[in-house]
C-alpha positions in Angstrom: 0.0 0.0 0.0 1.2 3.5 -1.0 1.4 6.4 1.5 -0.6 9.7 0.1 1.4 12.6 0.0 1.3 14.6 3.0 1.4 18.5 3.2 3.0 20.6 5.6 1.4 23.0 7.9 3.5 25.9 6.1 2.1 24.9 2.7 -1.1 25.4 3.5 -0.9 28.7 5.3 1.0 30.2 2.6 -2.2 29.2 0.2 -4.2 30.6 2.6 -2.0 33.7 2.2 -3.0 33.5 -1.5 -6.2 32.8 -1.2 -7.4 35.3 0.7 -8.2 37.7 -2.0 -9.9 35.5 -4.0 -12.4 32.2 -4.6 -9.7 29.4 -3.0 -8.8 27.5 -5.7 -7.2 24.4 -4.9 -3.3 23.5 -5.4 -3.2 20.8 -8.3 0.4 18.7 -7.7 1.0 16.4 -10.8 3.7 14.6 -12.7 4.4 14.5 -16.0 6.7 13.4 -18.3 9.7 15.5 -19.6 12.2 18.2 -18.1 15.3 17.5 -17.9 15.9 14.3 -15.7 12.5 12.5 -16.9 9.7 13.8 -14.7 8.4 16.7 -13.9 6.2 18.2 -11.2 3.0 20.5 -12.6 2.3 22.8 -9.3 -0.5 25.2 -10.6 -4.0 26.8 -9.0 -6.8 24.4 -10.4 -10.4 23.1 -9.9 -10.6 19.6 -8.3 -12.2 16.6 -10.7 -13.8 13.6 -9.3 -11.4 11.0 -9.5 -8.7 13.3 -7.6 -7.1 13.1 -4.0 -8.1 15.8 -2.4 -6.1 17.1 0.9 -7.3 19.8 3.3 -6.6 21.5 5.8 -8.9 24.6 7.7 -10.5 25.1 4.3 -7.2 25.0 1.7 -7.2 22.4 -0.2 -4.1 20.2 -2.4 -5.1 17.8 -5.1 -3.3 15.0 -7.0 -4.7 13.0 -9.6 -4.7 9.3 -10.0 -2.3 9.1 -12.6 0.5 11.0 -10.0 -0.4 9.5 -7.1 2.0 6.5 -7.6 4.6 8.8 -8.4 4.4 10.7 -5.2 3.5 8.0 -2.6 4.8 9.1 0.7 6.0 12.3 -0.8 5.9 15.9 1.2 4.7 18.4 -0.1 6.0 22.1 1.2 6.7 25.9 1.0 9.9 27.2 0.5 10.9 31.2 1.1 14.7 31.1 0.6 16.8 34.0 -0.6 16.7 32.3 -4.3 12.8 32.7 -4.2 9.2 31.3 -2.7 8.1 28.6 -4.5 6.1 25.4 -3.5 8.3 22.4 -2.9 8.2 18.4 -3.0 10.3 15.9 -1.1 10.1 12.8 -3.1 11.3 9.6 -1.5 10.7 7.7 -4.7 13.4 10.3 -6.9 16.6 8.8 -7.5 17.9 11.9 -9.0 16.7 15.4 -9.4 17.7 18.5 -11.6 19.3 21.6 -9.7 16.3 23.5 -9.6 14.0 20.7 -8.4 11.2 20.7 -10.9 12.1 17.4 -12.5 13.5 14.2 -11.2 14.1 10.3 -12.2 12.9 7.4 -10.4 
């Protein structure tokens, strides 16, 4: 059995930050093929779909489809704010290698 990803606290108050301006849309985390080491993580505002994973926490949701759930089993999913810039970030225990600026990976 595969472990869902899990999302930090600090993930989800930063898309609360976001979202409070606006309709909270959820986070979509997906793989797909391509970039530069053979996968590569899709991180974008999106509307759930029925088949997804949906995570949530005090009203902000993540979602992952079926089709990347395998690929990010027991992954964690987090925020980053480093002096090289904010962005959401993914700890993949299934990645064997990963580029320098952590977008794609190999398994």
């Amino acid at each position: 059995m595969n472990l869902p990803p899990k999302v930090t606290e600090r993930a989800f108050q930063r898309l609360a930050q976001i979202n409070a301006d606006r309709d909270a849309l959820p986070l979509r985390v997906a793989v797909s093929g391509g970039g530069c080491s053979g996968f590569q993580y899709d991180i974008r505002f999106d509307q759930p779909e029925d088949d997804d994973l949906i995570l949530e926490n005090e009203g902000q949701r993540v979602v992952v489809d079926p089709v990347s759930l395998p690929f990010l089993a027991g992954a964690v999913i987090d925020f980053s704010d480093e002096l090289i810039g904010a962005r959401f970030v993914i700890e993949n225990p299934n990645a064997t290698s990963s580029c320098g600026c952590g977008t794609s990976f190999s398994m």
